[in-house]
C-alpha positions in Angstrom: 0.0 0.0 0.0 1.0 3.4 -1.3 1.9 5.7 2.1 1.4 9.1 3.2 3.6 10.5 4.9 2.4 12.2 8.6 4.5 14.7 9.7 3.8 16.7 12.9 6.9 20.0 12.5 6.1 23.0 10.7 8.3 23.2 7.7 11.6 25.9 7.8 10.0 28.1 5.4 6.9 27.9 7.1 6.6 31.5 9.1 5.8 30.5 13.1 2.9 32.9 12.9 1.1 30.5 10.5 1.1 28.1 13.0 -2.0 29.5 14.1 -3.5 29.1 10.9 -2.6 24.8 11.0 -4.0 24.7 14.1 -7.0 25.9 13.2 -6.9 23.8 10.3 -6.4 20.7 12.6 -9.5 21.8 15.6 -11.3 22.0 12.8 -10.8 18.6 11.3 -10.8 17.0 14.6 -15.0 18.5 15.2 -16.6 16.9 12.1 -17.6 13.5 14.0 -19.4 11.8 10.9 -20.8 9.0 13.4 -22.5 11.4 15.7 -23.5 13.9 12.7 -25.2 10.8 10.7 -27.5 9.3 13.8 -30.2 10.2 11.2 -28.9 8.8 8.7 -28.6 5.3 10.6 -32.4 5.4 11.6 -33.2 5.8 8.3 -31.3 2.8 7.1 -28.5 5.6 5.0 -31.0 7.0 2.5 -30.7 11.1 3.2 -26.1 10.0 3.7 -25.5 13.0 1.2 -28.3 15.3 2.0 -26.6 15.0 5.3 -23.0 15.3 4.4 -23.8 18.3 2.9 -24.9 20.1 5.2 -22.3 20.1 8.0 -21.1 23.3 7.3 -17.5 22.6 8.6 -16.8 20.9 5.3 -17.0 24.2 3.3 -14.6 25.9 5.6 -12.3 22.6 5.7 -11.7 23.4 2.0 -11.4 27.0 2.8 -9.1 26.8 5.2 -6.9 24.3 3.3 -6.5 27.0 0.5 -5.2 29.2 2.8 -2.6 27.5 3.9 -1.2 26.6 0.3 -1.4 30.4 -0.5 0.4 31.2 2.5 3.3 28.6 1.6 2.4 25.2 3.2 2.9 22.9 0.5 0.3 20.4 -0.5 1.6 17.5 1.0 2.4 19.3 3.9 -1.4 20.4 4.3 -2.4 16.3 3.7 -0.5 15.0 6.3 -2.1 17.6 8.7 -5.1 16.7 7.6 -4.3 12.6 7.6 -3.1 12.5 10.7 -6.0 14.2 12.5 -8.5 12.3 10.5 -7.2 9.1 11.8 -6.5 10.1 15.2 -10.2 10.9 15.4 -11.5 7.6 13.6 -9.8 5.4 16.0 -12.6 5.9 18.8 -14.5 4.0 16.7 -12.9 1.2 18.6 -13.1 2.9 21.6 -13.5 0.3 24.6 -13.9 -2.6 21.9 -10.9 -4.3 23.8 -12.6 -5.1 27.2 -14.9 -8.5 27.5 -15.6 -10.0 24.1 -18.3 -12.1 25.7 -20.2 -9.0 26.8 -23.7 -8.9 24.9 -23.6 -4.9 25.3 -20.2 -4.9 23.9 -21.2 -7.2 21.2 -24.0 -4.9 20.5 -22.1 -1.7 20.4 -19.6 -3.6 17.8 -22.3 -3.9 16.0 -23.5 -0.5 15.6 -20.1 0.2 15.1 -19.4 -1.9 12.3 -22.7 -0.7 10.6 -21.9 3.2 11.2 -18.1 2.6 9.7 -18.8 0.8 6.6 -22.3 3.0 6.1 -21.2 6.6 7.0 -17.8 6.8 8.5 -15.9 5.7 6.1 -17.8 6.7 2.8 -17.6 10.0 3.9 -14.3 10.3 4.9 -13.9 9.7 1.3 -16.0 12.4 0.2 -14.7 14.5 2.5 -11.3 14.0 1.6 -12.5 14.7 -2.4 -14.3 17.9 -1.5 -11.3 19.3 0.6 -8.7 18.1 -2.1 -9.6 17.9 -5.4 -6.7 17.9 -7.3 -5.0 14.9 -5.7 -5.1 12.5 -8.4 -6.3 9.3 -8.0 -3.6 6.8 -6.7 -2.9 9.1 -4.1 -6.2 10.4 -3.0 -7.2 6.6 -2.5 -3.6 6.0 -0.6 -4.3 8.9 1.7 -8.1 7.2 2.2 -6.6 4.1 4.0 -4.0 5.8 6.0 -7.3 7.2 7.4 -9.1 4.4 8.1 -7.0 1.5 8.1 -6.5 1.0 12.2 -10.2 1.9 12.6 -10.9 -0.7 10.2 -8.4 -3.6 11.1 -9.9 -2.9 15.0 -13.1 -3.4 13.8 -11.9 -7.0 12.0 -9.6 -8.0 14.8 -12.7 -8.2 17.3 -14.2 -10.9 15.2 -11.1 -12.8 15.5 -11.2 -12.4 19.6 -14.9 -14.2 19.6 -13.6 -16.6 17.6 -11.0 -17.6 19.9 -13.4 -17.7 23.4 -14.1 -20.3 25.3 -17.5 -18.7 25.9 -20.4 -22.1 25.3 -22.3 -19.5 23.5 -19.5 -18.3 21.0 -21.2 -19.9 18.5 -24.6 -18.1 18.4 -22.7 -14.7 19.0 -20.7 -16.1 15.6 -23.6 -16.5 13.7 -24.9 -13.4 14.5 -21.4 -11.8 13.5 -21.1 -14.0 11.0 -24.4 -12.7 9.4 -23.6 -9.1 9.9 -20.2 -8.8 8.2 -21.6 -11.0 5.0 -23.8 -8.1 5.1 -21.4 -5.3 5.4 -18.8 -7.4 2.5 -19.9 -6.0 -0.6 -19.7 -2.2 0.5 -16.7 -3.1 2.1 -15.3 -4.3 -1.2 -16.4 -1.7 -2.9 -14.9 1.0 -0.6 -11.3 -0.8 -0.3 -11.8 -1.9 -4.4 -8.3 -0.2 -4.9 -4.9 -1.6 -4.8 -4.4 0.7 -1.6 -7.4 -1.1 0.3 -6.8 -4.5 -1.3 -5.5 -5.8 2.0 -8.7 -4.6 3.9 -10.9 -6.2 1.9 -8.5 -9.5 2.3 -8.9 -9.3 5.6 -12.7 -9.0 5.6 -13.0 -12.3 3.9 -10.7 -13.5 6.2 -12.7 -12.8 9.1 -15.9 -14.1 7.5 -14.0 -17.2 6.8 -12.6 -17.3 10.4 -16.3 -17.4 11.8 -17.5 -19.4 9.7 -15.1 -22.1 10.2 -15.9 -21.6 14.1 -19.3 -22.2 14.0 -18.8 -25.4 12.0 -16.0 -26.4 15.0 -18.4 -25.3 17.8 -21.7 -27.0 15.7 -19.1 -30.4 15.4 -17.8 -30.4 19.2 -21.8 -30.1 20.1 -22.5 -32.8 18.2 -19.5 -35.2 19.4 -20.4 -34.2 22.8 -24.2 -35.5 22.3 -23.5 -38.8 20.2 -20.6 -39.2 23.4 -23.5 -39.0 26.2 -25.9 -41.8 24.0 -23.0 -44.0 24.0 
């Protein structure tokens, strides 16, 4: 995967009093929350997602704000690692307090709203934010630039599959199924999200997961069945 480089120093010929300028650039980035902005939009199973999106007024002075820095001598690449590194910082409470108890029903639940709100609004719009704020990034990089962005928040997400998997919980294999069924669900937006060469190992690792629970509810439905046949004999 292409990277992007995230830099945190202002560059030399950068004068210290547009630091002020960058770090408005950055408190701004770091208030458009698209999960809490698109509750809406998740009640409504994602129909009004760009009526929505376009009306957070941020993103207009996002894209305002990003010119100005260019004009006052931040270079381009400069500007997209600000803006990369504080977009990711902020998509990784996503997986806020996914880590604790994976055979907590109100954990399992939350995962599950989160895993909706990611693949539905999160992360389609930090794509379309990221194209309304730079529009002139061609394509390869635009997309690279994407999964720096989402990639941790995403692979979090994944990984917490992998920890139910691997319980010794007896009723791992209904809270399987139920991921199981959910992230079949969420695959084909997933793939088309992650369709480049950039997100290529996110969508492996999707299918991956799916396989992952799949193969442990056929273990889990097997021991059961051992177990039973064991008690006739």
């Amino acid at each position: 995967m292409a990277s992007v480089t995230l830099s945190a120093s202002t560059p030399p010929n950068i004068p210290a009093s547009t630091d002020r300028l960058e770090d408005e650039f950055r408190r701004i980035l770091l208030s458009v929350n698209f999960p809490v902005e698109a509750e809406i939009v998740l009640d409504s199973q994602y129909t009004d997602l760009n009526v929505k999106f376009d009306q957070i007024e941020a993103v207009g002075v996002l894209r305002r704000t990003a010119d100005r820095m260019t004009a006052a001598g931040y270079s381009l690449e400069r500007v997209v690692d600000v803006y990369a590194s504080a977009r990711k910082s902020l998509l990784v409470e996503i997986c806020k307090d996914l880590d604790r108890n994976v055979e907590s029903k109100e954990l399992k639940d939350r995962w599950t709203r989160a895993a909706k709100t990611a693949v539905h609004v999160s992360f389609p719009c930090e794509r379309r934010l990221l194209d309304r704020i730079f529009p002139d990034l061609t394509g390869d990089i635009a997309e690279a630039c994407f999964v720096e962005i989402v990639e941790d928040s995403a692979l979090c997400l994944l990984r917490f599959t992998e920890a139910i998997t691997n319980t010794g919980c007896p009723s791992r294999i209904f809270h399987a199924l139920h991921l199981y069924e959910l992230l079949s669900g969420l695959l084909p937006q997933i793939r088309t999200i992650f369709g480049s060469k950039s997100g290529e190992s996110i969508s492996c690792e999707a299918e991956k997961s799916l396989s992952g629970l799949s193969d442990c509810v056929i273990a889990t439905f097997s021991e059961h069945e051992t177990a039973l046949n064991g008690k006739k004999h």
